[in-house]
PLY file of the C-alpha trace (Angstrom):
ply
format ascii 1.0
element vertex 239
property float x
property float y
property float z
element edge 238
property int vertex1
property int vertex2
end_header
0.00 0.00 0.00
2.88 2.29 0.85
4.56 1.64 -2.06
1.50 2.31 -4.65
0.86 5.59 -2.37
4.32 6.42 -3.51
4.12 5.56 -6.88
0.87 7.43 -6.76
2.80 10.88 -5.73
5.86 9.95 -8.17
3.20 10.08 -11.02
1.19 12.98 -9.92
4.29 15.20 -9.16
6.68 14.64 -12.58
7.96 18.27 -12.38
9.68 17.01 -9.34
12.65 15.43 -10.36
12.54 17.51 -14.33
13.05 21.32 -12.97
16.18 21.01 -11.65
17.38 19.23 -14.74
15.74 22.29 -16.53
17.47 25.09 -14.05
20.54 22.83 -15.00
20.71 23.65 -18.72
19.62 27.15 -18.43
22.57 27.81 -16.25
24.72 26.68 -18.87
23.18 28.00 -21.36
24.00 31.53 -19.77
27.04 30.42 -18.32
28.29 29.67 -22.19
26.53 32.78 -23.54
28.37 34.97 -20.85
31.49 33.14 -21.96
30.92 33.77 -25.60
30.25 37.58 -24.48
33.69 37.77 -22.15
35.14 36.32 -25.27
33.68 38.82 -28.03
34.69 41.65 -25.42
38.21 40.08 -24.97
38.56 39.88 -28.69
36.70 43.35 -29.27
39.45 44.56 -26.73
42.16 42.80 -28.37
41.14 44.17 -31.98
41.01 47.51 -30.41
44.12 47.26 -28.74
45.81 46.07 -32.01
44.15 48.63 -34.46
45.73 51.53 -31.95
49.09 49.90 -32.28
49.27 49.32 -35.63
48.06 52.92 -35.81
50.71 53.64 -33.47
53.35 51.87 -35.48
52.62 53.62 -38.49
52.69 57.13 -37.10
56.07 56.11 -35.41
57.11 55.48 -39.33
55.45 57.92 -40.56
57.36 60.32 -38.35
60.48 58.65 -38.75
60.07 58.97 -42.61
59.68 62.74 -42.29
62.87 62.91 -40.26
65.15 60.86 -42.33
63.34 63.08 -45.32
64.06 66.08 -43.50
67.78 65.06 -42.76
68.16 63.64 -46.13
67.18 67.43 -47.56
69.65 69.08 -45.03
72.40 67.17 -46.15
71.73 67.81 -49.35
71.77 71.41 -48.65
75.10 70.80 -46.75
76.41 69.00 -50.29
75.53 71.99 -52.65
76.75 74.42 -50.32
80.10 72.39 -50.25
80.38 72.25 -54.16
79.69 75.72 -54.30
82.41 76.33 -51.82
84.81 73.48 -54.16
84.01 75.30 -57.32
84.80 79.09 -55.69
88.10 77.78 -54.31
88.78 75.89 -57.49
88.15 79.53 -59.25
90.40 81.01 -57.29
93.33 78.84 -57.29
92.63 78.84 -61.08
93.13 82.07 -60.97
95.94 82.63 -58.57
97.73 79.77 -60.58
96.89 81.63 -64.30
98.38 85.11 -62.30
101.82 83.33 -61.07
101.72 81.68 -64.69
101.35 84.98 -66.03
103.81 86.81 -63.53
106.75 83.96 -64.60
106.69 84.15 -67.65
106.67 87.63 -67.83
109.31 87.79 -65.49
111.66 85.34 -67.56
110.64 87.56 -70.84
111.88 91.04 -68.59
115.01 88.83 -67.27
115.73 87.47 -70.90
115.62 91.56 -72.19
117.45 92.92 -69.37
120.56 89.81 -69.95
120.01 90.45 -73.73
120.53 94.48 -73.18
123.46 94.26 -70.58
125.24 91.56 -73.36
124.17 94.20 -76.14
125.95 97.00 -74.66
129.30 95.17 -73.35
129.40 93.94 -77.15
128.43 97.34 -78.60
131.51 98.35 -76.05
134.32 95.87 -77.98
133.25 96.13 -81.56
135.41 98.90 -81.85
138.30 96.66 -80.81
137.22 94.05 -83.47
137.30 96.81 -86.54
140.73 98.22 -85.31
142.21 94.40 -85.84
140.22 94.01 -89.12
141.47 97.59 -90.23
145.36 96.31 -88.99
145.23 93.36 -90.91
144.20 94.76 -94.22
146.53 97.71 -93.62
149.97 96.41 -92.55
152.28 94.46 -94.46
154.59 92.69 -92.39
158.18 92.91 -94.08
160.80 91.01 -92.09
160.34 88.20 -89.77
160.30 90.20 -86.72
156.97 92.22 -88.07
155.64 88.70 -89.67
155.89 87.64 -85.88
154.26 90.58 -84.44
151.20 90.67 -87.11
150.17 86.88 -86.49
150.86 87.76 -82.59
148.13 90.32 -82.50
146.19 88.45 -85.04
146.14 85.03 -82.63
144.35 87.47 -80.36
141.87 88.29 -83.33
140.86 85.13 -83.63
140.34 84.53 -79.90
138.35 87.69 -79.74
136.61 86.37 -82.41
136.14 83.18 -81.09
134.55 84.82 -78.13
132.06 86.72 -79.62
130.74 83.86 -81.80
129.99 82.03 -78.41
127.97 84.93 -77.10
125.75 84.53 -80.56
127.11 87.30 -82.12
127.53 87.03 -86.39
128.56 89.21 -88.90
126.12 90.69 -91.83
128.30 90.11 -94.87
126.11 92.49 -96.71
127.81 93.18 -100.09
126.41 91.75 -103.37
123.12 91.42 -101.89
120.02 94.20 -101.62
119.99 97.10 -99.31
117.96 96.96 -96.70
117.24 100.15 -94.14
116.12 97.62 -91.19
120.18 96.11 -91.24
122.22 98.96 -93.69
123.11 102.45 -93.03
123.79 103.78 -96.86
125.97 106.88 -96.40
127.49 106.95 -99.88
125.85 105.91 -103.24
128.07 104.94 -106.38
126.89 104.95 -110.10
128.17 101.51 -111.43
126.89 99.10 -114.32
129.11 95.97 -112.12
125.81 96.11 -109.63
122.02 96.56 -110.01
120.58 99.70 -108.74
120.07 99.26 -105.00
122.82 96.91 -104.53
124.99 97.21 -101.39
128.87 97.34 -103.26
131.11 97.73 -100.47
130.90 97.56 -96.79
132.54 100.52 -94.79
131.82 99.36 -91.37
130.60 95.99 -90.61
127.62 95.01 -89.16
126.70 92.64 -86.92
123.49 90.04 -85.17
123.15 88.95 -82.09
121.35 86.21 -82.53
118.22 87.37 -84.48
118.53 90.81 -83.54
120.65 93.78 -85.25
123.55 94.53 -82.30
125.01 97.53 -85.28
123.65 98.30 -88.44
126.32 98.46 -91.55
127.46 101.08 -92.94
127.49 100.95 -96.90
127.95 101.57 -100.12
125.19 101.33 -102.52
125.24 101.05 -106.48
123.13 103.76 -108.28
121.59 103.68 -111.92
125.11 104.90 -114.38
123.59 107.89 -116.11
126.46 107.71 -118.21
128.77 110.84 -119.76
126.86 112.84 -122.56
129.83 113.75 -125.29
130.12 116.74 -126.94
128.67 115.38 -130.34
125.49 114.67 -128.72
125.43 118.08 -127.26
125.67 119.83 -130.80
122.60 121.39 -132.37
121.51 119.83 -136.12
0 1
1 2
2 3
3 4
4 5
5 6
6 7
7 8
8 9
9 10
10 11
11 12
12 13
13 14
14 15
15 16
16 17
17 18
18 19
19 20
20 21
21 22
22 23
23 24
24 25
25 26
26 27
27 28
28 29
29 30
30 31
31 32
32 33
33 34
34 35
35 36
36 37
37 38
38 39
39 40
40 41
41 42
42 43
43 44
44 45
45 46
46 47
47 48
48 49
49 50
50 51
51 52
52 53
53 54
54 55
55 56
56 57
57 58
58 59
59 60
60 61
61 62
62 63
63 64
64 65
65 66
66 67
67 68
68 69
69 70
70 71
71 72
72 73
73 74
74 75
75 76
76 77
77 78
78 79
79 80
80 81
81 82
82 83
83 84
84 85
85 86
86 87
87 88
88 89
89 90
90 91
91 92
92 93
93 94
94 95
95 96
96 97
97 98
98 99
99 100
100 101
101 102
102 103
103 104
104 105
105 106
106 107
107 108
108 109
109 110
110 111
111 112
112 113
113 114
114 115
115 116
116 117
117 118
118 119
119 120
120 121
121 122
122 123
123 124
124 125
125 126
126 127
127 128
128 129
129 130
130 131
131 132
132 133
133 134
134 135
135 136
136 137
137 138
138 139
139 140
140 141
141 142
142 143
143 144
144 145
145 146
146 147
147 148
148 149
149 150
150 151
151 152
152 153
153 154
154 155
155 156
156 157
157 158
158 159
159 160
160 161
161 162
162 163
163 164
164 165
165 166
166 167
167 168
168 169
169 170
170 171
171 172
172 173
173 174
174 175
175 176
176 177
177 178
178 179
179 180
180 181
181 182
182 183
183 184
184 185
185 186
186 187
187 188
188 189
189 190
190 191
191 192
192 193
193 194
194 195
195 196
196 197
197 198
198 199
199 200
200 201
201 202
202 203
203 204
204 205
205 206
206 207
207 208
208 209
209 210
210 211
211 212
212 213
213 214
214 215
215 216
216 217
217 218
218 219
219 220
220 221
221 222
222 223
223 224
224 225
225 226
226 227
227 228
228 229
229 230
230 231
231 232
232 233
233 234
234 235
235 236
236 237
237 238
């Protein structure tokens, strides 16, 4: 009897033994949708928290790309002012080295004159010397052995003075025979003549000399003039 009384209050009372069951699932339920929540907040958070770094991380570049730009500019800058700097000095010592170029070589030209003038007038100074020997030898005529030793005395000492002047550069003009010219021959006497065209140096009266290219004494000459000829005293009568 006991037993089918409790059977009895089993049957009539089901709800009994199902609501906690029930209670059961809808506590996980919420348990796993408060889970699923934390985690679309965690992940929500974690997107978040990743967006503002990466946003982070690119401003950090974005700022180091303006520096390194900015630097990058500056030393270009510094380069062109640099080469500017190279190029004015380079000017300069272009310059400074065309001036002492300049200032050299016209120093050697004024030193090469001034030599060239002092030799001039030490020559000019024994020329005289030279034509008193030339004007010996074509003047005396040695007679005995004592003069013959005396003229070839003096003219051993031509010949060295000679010698001498050739090795300073210094040549003679040998201008007979050939056409006057005013820029080497002094004419002082002219001299009718059919031996000689008209213009022709005939006879050199003092000699001149170079000194290397350049006239050291002009000679003085004879030149030959046209020959009129003599008119004769048939050609002179009237018909």
């Amino acid at each position: 009897m006991i037993d089918e009384a409790n059977q009895t209050n089993n049957t009539q009372n089901p709800t009994t033994t199902v609501v906690p069951e029930a209670m059961a699932s809808s506590t996980n339920a919420e348990g796993v949708e408060l889970q699923a929540a934390t985690e679309s907040d965690s992940q929500v958070a974690t997107a978040e928290t990743s967006t503002g770094t990466e946003v982070e991380a690119e401003t950090d570049q974005t700022a180091e790309q303006e520096a390194m730009a900015l630097a990058i500019a500056a030393l270009k800058q510094q380069v062109e002012s640099l080469k500017a700097q190279v190029e004015d000095r380079t000017s300069q010592y272009m310059r400074i080295a065309a001036d002492f170029d300049n200032f050299r070589k016209r120093t050697a030209k004024e030193k090469e004159e001034l030599e060239q003038q002092a030799k001039c007038a030490t020559i000019l100074e024994i020329l005289p010397v030279v034509d008193n020997f030339e004007r010996a030898r074509g003047q005396l005529k040695p007679q005995t052995d004592g003069e013959m030793t005396i003229h070839k005395s003096y003219q051993s000492v031509y010949k060295q003075l000679v010698d001498c002047l050739k090795r300073l550069g210094v040549s003679p003009m040998r201008p007979k025979g050939k056409e006057f010219d005013p820029n080497l021959h002094d004419a002082v006497m002219r001299e009718p003549t059919d031996e000689y065209p008209e213009g022709t140096v005939t006879e050199e009266l003092m000699p001149g000399y170079f000194l290397g290219e350049k006239v050291l004494r002009h000679a003085m000459v004879k030149v030959a003039a046209a020959n009129e000829g003599v008119v004769t005293s048939e050609e002179n009568q009237p018909e």
